[in-house]
C-alpha positions as CSV (number, residue, x, y, z in Angstrom):
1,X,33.0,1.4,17.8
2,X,33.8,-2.2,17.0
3,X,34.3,-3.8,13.7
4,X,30.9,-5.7,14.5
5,X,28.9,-2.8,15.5
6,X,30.1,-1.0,12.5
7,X,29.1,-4.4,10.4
8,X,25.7,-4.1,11.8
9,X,24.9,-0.3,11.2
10,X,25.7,-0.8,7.6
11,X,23.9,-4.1,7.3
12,X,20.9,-2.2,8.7
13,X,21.1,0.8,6.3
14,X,21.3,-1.4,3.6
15,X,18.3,-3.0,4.6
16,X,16.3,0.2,3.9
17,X,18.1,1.1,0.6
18,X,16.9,-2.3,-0.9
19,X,13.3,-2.2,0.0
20,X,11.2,-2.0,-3.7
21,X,9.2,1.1,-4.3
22,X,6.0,-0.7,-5.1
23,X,3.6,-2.8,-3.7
24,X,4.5,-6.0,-5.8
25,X,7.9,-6.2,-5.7
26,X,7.8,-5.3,-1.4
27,X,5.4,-8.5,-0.9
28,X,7.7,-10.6,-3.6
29,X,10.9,-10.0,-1.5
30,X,8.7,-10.5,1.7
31,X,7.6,-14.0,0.5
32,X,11.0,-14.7,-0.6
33,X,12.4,-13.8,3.2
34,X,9.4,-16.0,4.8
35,X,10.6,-18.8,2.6
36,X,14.5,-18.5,3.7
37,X,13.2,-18.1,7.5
38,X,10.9,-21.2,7.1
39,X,13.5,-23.3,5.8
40,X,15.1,-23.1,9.1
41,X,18.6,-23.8,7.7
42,X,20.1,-20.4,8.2
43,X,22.8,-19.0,10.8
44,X,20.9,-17.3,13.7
45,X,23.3,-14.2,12.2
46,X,21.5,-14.2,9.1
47,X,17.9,-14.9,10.7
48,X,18.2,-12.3,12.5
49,X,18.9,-9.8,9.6
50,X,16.2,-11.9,7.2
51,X,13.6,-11.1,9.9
52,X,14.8,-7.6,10.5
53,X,14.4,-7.0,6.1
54,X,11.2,-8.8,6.8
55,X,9.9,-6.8,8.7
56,X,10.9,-3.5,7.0
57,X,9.0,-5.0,4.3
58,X,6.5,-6.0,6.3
59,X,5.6,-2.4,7.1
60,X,6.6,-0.7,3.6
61,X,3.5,-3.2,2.2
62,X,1.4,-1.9,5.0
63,X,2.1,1.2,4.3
64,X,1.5,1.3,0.9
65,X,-1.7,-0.7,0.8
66,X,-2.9,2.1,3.4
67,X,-1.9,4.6,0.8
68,X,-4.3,2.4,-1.7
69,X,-7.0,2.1,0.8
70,X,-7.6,5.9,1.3
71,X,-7.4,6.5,-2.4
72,X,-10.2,4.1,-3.3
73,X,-12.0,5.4,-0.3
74,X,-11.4,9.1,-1.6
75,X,-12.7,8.1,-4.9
76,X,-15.4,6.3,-3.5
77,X,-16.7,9.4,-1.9
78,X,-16.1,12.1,-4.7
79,X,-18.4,10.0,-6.9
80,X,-20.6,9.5,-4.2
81,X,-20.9,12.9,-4.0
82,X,-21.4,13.3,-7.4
83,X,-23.6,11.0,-8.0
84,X,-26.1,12.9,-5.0
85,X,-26.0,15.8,-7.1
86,X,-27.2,14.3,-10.4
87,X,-30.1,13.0,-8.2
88,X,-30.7,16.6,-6.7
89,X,-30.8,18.0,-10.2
90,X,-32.9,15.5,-11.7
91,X,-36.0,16.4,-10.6
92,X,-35.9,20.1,-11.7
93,X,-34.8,19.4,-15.1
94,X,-37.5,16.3,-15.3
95,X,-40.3,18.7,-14.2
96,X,-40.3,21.2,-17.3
97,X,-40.1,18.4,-19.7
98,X,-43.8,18.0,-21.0
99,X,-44.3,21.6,-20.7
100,X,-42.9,23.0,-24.3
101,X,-45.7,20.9,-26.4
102,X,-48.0,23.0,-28.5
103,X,-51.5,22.0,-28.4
């Protein structure tokens, strides 16, 4: 293995070491790679391992906004359900209401 293959492995496992655990610091460090791509005064070297992070980060934000999404949806749901059996028991509890008045 040569020095630069050996350079490149450990460039790329660092890249997955340094991606942020949440959601806001992954898309800070996403927008701060955009930026340094879209200044366009970078060595093709570095570019290329910018865009590489990038898209680690990319997918670690995708992934974790996923993660969000099918909480919210669970949640959604579970009250849902919830909520259908409040209405279910309504009506039986409504219907003796009137009925313990002495006249």
């Amino acid at each position: 293995m040569t020095d630069g293959q050996m350079t490149d492995k450990t460039a790329r496992a660092g890249i997955n070491e340094s991606v942020p655990a949440t959601f806001e610091q992954s898309f800070a460090k996403l927008e701060e790679t955009v930026r340094a791509l879209e200044s366009g005064k970078l060595p093709l070297d570095e570019a290329m391992r910018l865009f590489e992070q990038g898209m680690v980060l990319a997918k670690r934000c995708n992934e974790l906004l996923t993660s969000a999404e099918l909480k919210v949806t669970r949640l959604q749901s579970a009250f849902a359900e919830q909520m259908r059996f409040l209405q279910e028991d309504e009506p039986a509890s409504g219907d003796g209401a009137g009925q313990n008045s002495t006249t």
